[in-house]
Each structure stands twice: as C-alpha cells, then as structure tokens.
C-alpha positions in Angstrom: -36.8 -10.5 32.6 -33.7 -9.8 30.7 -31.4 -7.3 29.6 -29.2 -9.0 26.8 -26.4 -6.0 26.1 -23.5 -5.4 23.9 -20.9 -2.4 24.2 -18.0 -1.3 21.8 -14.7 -0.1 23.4 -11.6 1.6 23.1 -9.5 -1.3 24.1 -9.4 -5.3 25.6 -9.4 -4.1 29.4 -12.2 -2.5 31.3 -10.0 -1.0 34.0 -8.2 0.8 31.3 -10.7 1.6 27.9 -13.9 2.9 28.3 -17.4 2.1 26.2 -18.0 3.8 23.1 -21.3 2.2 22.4 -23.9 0.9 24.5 -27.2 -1.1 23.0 -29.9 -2.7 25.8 -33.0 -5.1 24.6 -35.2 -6.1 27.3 -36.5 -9.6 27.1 -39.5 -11.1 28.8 -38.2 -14.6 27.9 -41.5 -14.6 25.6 -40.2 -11.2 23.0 -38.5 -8.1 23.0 -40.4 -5.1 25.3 -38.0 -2.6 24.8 -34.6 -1.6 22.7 -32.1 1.6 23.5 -29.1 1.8 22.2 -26.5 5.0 21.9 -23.1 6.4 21.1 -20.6 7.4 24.3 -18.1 9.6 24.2 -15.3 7.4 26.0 -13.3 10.9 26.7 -10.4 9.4 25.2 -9.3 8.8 21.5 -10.1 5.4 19.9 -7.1 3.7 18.6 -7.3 3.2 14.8 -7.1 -0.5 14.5 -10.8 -0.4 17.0 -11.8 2.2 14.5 -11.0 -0.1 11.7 -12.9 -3.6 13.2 -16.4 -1.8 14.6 -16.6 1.4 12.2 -16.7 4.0 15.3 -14.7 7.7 14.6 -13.4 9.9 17.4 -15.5 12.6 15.2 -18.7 10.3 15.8 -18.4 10.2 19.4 -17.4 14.0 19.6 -20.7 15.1 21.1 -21.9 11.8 22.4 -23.4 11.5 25.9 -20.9 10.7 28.1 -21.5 8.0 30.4 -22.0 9.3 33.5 -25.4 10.9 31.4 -26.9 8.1 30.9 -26.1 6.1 33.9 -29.5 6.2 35.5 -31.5 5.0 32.3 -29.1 2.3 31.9 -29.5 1.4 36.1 -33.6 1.9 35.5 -33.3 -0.9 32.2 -31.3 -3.4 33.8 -33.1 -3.0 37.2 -33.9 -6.4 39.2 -33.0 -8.2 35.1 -30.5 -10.8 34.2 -27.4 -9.4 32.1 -27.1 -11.0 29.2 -24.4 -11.0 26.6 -22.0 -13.0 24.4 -19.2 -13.9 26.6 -21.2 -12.1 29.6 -17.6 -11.4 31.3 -16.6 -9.2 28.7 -19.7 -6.5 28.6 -20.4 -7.2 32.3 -16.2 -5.9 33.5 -17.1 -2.7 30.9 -20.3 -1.6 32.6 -19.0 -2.4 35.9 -16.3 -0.7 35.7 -17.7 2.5 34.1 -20.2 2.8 37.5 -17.6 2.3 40.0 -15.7 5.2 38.0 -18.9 7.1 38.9 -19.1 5.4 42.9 -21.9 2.9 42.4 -21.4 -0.7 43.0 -23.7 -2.1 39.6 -24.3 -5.7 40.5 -26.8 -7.9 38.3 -27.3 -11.9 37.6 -25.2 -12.6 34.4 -25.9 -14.9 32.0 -23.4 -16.0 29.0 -24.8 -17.1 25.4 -21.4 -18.2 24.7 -21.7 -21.1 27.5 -25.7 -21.3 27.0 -25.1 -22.4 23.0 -22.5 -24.9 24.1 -24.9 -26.2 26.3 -28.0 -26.6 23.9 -26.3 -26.8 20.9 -23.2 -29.0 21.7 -20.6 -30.2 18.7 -20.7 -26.9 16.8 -18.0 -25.9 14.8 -17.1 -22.6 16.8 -19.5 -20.2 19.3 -18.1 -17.0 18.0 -21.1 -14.9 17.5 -20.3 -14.4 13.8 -20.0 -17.9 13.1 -23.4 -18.7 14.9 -24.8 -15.9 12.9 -23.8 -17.7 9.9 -25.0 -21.4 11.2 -28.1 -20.2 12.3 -28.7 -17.8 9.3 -29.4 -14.7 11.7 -29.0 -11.4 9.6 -27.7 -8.3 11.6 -26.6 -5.8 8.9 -23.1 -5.0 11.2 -21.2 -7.2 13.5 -18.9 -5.0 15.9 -21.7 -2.6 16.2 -23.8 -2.6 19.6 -27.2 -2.4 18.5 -26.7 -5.4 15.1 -24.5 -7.5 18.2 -27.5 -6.9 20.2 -30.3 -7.7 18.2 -28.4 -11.1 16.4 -27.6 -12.5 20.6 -31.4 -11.8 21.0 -32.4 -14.0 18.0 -29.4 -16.5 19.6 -31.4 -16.5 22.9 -35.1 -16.7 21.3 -33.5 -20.0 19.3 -31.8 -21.3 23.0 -35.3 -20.5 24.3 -36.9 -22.8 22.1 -35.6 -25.4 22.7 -36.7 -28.0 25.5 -34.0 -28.0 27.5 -33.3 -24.3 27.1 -34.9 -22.7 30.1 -33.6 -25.3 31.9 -30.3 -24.6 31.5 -30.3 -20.6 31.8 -32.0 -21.4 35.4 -29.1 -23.7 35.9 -26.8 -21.2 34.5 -28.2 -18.2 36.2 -28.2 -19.8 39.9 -25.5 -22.6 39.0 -28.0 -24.9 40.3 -29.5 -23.3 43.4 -33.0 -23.6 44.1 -34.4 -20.7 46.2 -37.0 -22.4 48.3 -34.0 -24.3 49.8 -32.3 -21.3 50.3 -32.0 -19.9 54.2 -34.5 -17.2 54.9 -31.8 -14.7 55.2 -30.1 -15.7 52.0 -31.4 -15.0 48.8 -29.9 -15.2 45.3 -29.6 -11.8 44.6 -27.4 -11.2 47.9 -25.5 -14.4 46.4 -25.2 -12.5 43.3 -23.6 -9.5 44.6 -20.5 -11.5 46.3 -17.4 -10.8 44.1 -16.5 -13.6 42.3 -12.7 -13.1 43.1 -10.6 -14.9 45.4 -10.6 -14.8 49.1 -12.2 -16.4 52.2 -15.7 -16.3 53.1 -17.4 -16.8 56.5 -21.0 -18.9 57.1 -23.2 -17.6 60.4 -25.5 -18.8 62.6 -28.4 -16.7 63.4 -26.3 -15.1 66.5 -23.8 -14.0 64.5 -21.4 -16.4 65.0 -19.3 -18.0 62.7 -20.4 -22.0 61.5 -17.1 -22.0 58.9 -14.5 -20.5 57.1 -13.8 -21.5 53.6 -11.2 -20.1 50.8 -11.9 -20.0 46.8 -10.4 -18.6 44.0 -13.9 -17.5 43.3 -15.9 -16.8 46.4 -19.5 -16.3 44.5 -18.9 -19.4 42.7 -18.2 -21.9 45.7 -21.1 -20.3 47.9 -23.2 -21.1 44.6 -22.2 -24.9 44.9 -22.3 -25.1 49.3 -26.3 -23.6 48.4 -26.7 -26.1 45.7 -25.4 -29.1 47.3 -28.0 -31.5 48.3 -25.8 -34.2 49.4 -25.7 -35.1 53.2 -22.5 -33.3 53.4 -23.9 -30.5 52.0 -27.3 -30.2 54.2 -25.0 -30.6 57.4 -22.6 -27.9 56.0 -25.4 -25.5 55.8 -27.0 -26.5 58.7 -28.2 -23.2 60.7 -26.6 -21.2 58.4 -28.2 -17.5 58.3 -26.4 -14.7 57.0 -22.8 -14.7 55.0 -19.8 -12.7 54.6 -16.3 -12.6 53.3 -12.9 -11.0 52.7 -11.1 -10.3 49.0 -7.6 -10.7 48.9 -6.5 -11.4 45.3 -3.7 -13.7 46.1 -4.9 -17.6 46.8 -1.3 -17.9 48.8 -2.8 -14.8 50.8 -5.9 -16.9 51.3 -4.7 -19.8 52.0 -3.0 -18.6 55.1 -6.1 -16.2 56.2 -8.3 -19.4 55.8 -5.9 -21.1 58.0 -5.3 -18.5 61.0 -9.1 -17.6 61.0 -10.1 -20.8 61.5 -7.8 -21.8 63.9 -8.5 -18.7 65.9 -12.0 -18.7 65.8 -12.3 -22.3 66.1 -15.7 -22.6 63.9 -18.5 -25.7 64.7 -18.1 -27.0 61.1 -14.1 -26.8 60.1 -12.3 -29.9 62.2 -9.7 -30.7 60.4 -7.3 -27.9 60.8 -8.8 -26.4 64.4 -5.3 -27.4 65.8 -4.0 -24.4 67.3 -0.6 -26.0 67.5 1.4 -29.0 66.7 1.2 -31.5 69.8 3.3 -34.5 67.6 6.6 -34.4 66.0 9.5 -36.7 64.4 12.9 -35.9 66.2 16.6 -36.6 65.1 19.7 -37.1 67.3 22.9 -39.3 67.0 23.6 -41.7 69.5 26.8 -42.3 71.0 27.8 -45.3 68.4 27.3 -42.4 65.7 24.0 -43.3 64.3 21.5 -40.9 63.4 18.3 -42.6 65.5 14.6 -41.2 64.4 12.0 -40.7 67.1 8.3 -39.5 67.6 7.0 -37.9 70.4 5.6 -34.7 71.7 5.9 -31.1 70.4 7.2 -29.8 73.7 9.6 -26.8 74.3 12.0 -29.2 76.2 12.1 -31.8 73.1 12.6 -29.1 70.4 15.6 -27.5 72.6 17.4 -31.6 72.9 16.5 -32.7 69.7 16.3 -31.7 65.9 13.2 -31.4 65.1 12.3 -32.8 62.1 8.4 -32.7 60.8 4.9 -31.8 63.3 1.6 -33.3 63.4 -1.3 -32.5 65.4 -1.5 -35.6 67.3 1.9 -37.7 68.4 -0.2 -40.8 66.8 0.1 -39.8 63.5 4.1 -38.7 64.2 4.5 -42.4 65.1 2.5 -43.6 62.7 4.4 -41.6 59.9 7.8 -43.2 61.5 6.6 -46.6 60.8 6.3 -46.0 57.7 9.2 -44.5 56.7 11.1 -47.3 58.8 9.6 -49.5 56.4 10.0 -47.9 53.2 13.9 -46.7 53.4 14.8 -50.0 55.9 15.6 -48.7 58.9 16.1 -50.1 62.4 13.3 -49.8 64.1 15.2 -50.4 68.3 17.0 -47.0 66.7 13.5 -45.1 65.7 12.0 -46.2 69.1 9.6 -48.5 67.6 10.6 -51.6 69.4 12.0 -52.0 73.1 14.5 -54.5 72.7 18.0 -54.1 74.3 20.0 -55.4 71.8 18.9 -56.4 68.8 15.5 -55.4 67.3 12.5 -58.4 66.1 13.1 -57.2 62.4 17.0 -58.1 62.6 16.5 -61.6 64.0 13.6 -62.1 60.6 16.1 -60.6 58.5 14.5 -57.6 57.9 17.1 -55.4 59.5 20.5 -54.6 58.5 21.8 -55.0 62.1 22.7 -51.4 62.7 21.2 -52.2 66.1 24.0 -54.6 66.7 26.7 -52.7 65.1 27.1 -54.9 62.5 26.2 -51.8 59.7 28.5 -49.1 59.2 27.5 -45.9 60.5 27.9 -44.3 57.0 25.4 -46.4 55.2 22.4 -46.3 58.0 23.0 -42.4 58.1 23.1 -42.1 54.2 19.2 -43.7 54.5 17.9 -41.9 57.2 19.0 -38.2 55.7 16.8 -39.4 52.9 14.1 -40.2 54.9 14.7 -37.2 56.8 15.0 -34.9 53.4 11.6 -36.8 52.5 9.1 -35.4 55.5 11.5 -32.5 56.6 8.9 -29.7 55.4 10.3 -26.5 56.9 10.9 -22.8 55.9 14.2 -21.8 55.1 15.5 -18.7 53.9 14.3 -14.8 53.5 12.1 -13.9 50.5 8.8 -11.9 49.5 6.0 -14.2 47.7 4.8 -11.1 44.9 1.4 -12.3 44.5 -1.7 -11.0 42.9 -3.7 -7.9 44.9 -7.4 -6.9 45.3 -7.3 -4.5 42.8 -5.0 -4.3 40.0 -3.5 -1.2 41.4 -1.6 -3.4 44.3 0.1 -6.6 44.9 0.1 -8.8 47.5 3.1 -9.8 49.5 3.8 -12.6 52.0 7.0 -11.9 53.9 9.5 -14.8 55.3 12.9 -14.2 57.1 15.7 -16.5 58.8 12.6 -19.1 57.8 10.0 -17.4 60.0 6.8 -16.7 58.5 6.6 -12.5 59.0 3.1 -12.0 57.9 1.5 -10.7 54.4 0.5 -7.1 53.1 -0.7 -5.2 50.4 1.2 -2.4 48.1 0.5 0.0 45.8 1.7 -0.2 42.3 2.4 3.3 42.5 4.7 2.9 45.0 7.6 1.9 42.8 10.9 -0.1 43.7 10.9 -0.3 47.6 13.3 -1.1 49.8 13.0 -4.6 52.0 12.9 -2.5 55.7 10.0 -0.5 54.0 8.0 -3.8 52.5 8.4 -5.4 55.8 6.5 -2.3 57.4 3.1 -3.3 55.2 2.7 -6.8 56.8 0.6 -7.6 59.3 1.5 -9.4 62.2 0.2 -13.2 61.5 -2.2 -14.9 64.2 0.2 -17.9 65.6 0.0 -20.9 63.0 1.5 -24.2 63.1 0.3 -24.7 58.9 1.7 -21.5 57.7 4.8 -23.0 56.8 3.7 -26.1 55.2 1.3 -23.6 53.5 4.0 -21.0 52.3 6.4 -24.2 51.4 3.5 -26.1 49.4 2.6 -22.6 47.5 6.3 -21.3 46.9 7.1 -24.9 44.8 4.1 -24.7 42.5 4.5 -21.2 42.2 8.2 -20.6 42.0 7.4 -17.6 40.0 6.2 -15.2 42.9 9.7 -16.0 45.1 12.1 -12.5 45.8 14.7 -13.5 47.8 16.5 -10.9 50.0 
C-alpha cells in the first residue's frame, strides 16, 4: 500500500516553515482507495512570493486546522504504507518535522517518483513534475496546489506501474535491494527504515549482545541497506551471526571518523581487523650521526626509542616501518648502511653498484644527503601540529560539532549549542570529551583538516 503525498509550505526548510496544505491518496499499487486532502493553518504568515507561486492567502488559512488536529488521521492514513512523493525528501523533512514539533518520532518507507521516472523512463528531457505533466499529457487543473500535485504523481506512479520493469524497481527502491527472507530474524525492514539516514557510526550484534563490528557512514540507513543487501562472500561473512543493530548520530563525518576509530579499537570487534591496533608497535626514527648526517631508522615504538630519537611516522607492525624505509631509500637515493638497511662497516652494497652516492664513505657532503632525507622525512612525517577547533556539522541543526587539538595533542570532540553565541577557548575546551587513547586520531584529524581546510579555528 501507498500513501503518495504532497504539502505546500511557508518556506524551503522544514526546520523552519511549516505546511500549509496537506493532500494523501492511498494506493493499492492496483487504484486509488482513498483521497483527503486539507488546508493548515501554519501559525505563521506566508511570505507573498509562496503566496504568489501556489495561490494560498494568510486569510485562507485563518481558520484552518492546525496541524497538531489532524495529526492522528494523517498517522492512521499513512499507517504501515510507503510515502510517496515527488522528490520524497522534500514532503517527507515537512511531515517529519511537524510530528517531532508535536513529540512523535513519524517514521515510514519513502519512495521518490523523481528517481523512480529516471529509472523507467530514462533520457527525458527534465523530471520536474510540470514538465512530466506535460510529456505525459496528465491534466491536474493547479500545479503548486496539494491535492492537483497529488493526483498528477498518482497518474505518474499508475504509468511507472505499468510498465514491466516498474514494480521492480520501486521494490528495489523501497529496500535498495534487500530481500527480507535473507534478512536476520531479528532484523526486519521496517526497523531498517527507521534508522536516521544521517551520519554517524553504527554497531552489528551477535545474539549475546555483543558487538561483531563498527562501521561509519555519512548515511547510516543507507550503508546498513547495502551490508543487508550484499550477497557477495564478503557480504555473507560480514553478516554472519548478526542479530540485532544499533548506532550513534553525530552530524560531523570528522566526529565519526574518530568515534569509529576509538570504538573499535576499544572494543576490539570479531569482524573489524584492520585498525584493532590499540597502539603503534613500528616507527621510522631520525638522528644525526657524529659525521653530521641525518641517518633514517625503523624499529619499535618504545618509550625508550621515542625519548633518543625523533620520531618520525608509526605503524602497527615494525615490518611495515622497515618496509616503508626501503622504499623511500629507493625513491629519494639514500644510503641505505645510514637507514640501517644493510650491515656493512664501511661502505654499503648499493655504493660499490653505483647506486649510492657514497655518503657512507664520506665522499657526499653532508648538505646534499640532509637536503634528501628532510624531503623524505617531510614526505611520511604525518603528525599534529598546532592548537585549533575543527567547526564541524552537529546532530541537529541547533549545535555544531567541535574537535579540539592543542600543542598538537588530540583533546577530544564535543557538541555546542548555536545559542550559545561567541565562546571563549577555556569554555569550548570544557564540552570535549576525554578521547579513548588512539594511535589513528592524528592521522585521522591530519587527513580530514586538509580536505576540509574550511572547518580549521586556530587559537
């Protein structure tokens, strides 16, 4: 069954406007079983130019229901129904929002026209509704008016219907390509429906509770969608003795990014390997020898090692410390008895092939074998520096998101209010929360901070 819906507003932004018209047709996928459609008094004035594109006064609306009246018939319509709606996100935000003014969480499968013509009708001109109006030759007596809106993305969705590969793609649509007798008992596609599709990390369980993996996404609904509809062997061992599901918001990706990171490293999860480590057992050193040349070395991340030498880049294993020194030996030409990659006493095997400049045996100037390690150095040297705030998006549009970094140690990240105003950088430090220890949260914050220069208050 659906509910294909259309709403007039007083603005662009649901968190801000309010509806001024609601219309509902109910849909059995076969014909229309019911229509209601009404006037709302948005308790607010409507600007002229909205007046002027859908037709609707402030003197029309004067003694219209407002919505908190017709709530529960618009609940009992749309009950255990698809939403439907040209550009679904639109409608969907404004009848969201208008419930959680009112304390209810409204939560329905959504469905977009918009992407479902694309889909069937591909190589079209334009998918505004008024232009597939016209292609299609659907009369509706007024566009911008809920009810005509309405009835013309019906006729849309009878034509889409129609077609062979139609229902195909609203199932596809609809689940994004999840079939539910391969779903976990526990796990059904209306509790995958009602996970925000915003960012933030999101946890699999095992039947005990305990937690199988930790993943991040810009839009949490949207990657548990594709981890349920991936039948690959990577996907059926992913969601291996999964049974239940839940997750966190937090707005910002950066914010994510690093909560991904901790949690998994502090919960240690069966499924996430790659960044268990819980610290950094490998690094590439720097020191100067007594000659005056800056020598490279791998070894372990130990307290001793970080105190003697200047520590340069961590891995998790030593192996792939040494194996990144090699490599940059190769690539900027450097000596490799003075990175600790060969044993010999005086000069090195690559000096007597001619690979080496001979800085081993003295015979390069201290200058120009410095000058190509600091590149190399500059090239893997990937650590914090400075103080700053990252500003990043909140949960809510009421709050930001901060991640805090001082003298080049990662602080922690927080949430504040809008409201607050201009604050002072003793009182933003107060918001963050202490971070679980992580070897990756500077990398992370780095890696972030350069693609997203944006963000970055220094203080």
């Amino acid at each position: 069954m659906y509910a294909i819906i259309d709403v007039e507003t007083t603005g662009g932004t649901a968190k801000y406007e309010r509806i001024t018209e609601i219309a509902i047709v109910i849909h059995d996928g076969q014909t229309v079983v019911d229509t209601y459609s009404t006037l709302l008094n948005p308790e607010k004035s409507i600007p002229r130019l909205i007046t002027q594109l859908t037709g609707i006064t402030d003197q029309m609306v004067a003694r219209a229901p407002k919505f908190f009246e017709v709530a529960k018939k618009i609940v009992e319509l749309t009950e255990g129904k698809i939403f439907v709606a040209h550009n679904v996100t639109f409608d969907y935000s404004f009848v969201q929002e208008e419930f959680k003014r009112l304390g209810y969480d409204f939560q329905r499968r959504q469905l977009c026209t918009v992407r479902l013509a694309r889909k069937v009708f591909p190589g079209l001109p334009s998918y505004s509704l008024s232009n597939l109006k016209k292609h299609f030759k659907i009369h509706a007596d007024k566009s911008h008016r809920a009810l005509d809106d309405t009835l013309a993305t019906t006729q849309l969705f009878q034509l889409i219907l129609s077609q062979q590969e139609g229902k195909n793609n609203i199932r596809s649509l609809v689940n994004l390509g999840v079939k539910e007798t391969k779903l976990p008992p526990n796990i059904t596609l209306e509790r995958l429906h009602a996970v925000p599709d915003t960012c933030g990390i999101y946890y699999l369980h095992d039947s005990r509770g305990q937690i199988l993996y930790v993943g991040k996404s810009l839009n949490i609904r949207k990657r548990l969608f594709e981890h349920f509809a991936d039948t690959t062997p990577k996907g059926e061992k992913l969601r291996t003795g999964v049974a239940d599901l839940s997750w966190e918001v937090t707005g910002s990706e950066l914010v994510a990014l690093l909560y991904e990171s901790a949690e998994i490293k502090r919960l240690q999860p069966a499924i996430n390997r790659a960044q268990r480590a819980r610290q950094h057992a490998g690094a590439i050193f720097a020191y100067t020898d007594f000659e005056g040349y800056k020598c490279l070395v791998f070894g372990k991340n130990t307290v001793k090692n970080a105190k003697n030498l200047e520590l340069v880049a961590e891995y998790p294993k030593p192996e792939q410390a040494r194996n990144h020194l090699q490599s940059l030996v190769y690539q900027h030409e450097l000596c490799h008895r003075l990175s600790h990659l060969d044993s010999s006493e005086s000069a090195c095997f690559h000096y007597n092939i001619k690979k080496c400049f001979g800085a081993c045996v003295g015979e390069e100037s201290t200058e120009s074998y410095n000058e190509r390690v600091q590149i190399a150095i500059a090239k893997i040297s990937r650590r914090l520096s400075g103080s700053f705030f990252f500003v990043d998006k909140g949960r809510t549009p009421e709050e930001v998101a901060i991640v805090g970094v001082k003298d080049g140690r990662y602080l922690g990240y927080g949430f504040v209010s809008t409201d607050d105003g201009d604050q002072t950088v003793d009182a933003l430090l107060e918001f963050l929360s202490t971070p679980y220890a992580d070897p990756d949260s500077g990398r992370i914050i780095l890696g972030f901070v350069e693609r997203n220069p944006k963000g970055l208050r220094p203080f």
